[in-house]
C-alpha positions in Angstrom: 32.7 -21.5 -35.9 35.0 -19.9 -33.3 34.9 -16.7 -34.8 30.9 -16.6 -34.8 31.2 -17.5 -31.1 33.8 -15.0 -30.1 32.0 -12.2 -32.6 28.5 -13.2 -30.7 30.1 -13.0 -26.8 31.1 -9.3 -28.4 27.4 -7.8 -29.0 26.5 -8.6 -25.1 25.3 -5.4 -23.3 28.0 -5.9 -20.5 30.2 -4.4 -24.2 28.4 -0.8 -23.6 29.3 1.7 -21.5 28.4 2.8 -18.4 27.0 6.3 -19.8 24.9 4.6 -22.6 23.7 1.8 -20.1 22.3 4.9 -17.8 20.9 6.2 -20.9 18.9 3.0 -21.9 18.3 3.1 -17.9 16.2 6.1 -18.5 13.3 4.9 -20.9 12.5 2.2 -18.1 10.5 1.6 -15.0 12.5 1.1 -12.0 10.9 -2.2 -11.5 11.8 -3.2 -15.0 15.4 -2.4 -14.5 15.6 -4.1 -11.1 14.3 -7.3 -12.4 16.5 -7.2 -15.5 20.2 -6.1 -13.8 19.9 -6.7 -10.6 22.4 -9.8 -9.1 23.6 -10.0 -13.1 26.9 -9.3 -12.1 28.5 -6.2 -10.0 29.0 -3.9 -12.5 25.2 -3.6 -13.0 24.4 -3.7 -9.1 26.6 -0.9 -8.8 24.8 1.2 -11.6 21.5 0.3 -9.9 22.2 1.1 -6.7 25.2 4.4 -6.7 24.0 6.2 -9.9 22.1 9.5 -10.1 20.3 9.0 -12.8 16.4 9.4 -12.2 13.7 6.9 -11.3 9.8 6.2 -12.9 8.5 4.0 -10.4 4.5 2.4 -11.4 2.7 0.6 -8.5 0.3 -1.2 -10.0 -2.9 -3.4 -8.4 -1.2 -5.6 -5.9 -2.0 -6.2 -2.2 -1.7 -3.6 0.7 1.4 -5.4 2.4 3.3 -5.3 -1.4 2.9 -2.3 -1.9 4.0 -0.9 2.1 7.3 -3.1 1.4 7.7 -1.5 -1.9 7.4 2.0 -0.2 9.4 1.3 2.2 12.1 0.2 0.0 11.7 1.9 -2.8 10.6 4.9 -2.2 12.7 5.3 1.2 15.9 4.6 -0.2 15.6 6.8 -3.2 13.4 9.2 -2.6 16.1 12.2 -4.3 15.9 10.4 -7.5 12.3 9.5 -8.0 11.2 11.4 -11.2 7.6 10.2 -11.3 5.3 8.0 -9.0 2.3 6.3 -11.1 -0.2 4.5 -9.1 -3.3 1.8 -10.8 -5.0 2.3 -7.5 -5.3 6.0 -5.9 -6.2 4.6 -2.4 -2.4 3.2 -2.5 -1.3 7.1 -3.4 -3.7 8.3 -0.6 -1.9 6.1 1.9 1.7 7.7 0.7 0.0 10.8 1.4 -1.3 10.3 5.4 
């Protein structure tokens, strides 16, 4: 039984490295990544938050004061590495505009 255990803590994703985390990092949304890695320990904070890799960020239908916090942190503190903005609701991308 110890073996299964020890073979089991061995398949975790903390096990992969930090290029082929970045790598899975770049089929998701930024959101989706955030809400998966984020606070899991500092290894993963530190991917989220120092590496280059690019971002796909998708505002969806939420309310106006959402979506202004979500610009402001989102998109403010990484605007060089925003690959793609996708918006549900163009009056939201109208407002990044003005």
């Amino acid at each position: 039984m110890l073996f299964f255990l020890e073979r089991k803590a061995n398949n975790s994703i903390e096990q992969l490295s930090n290029e082929i985390i970045c790598e899975i990092f770049d089929y998701l949304l930024w959101q989706d990544m955030y809400q998966a890695f984020s606070n899991l320990n500092n290894r993963f904070e530190n991917l989220l938050t120092n590496s280059s890799y690019l971002l796909k960020i998708r505002f969806s239908s939420e309310s106006e004061s959402i979506f202004e916090d979500r610009c402001k942190y989102i998109i403010d503190s990484n605007k060089y590495q925003m690959i793609s903005l996708d918006f549900d609701n163009q009056s939201f991308a109208n407002k990044l505009n003005t």
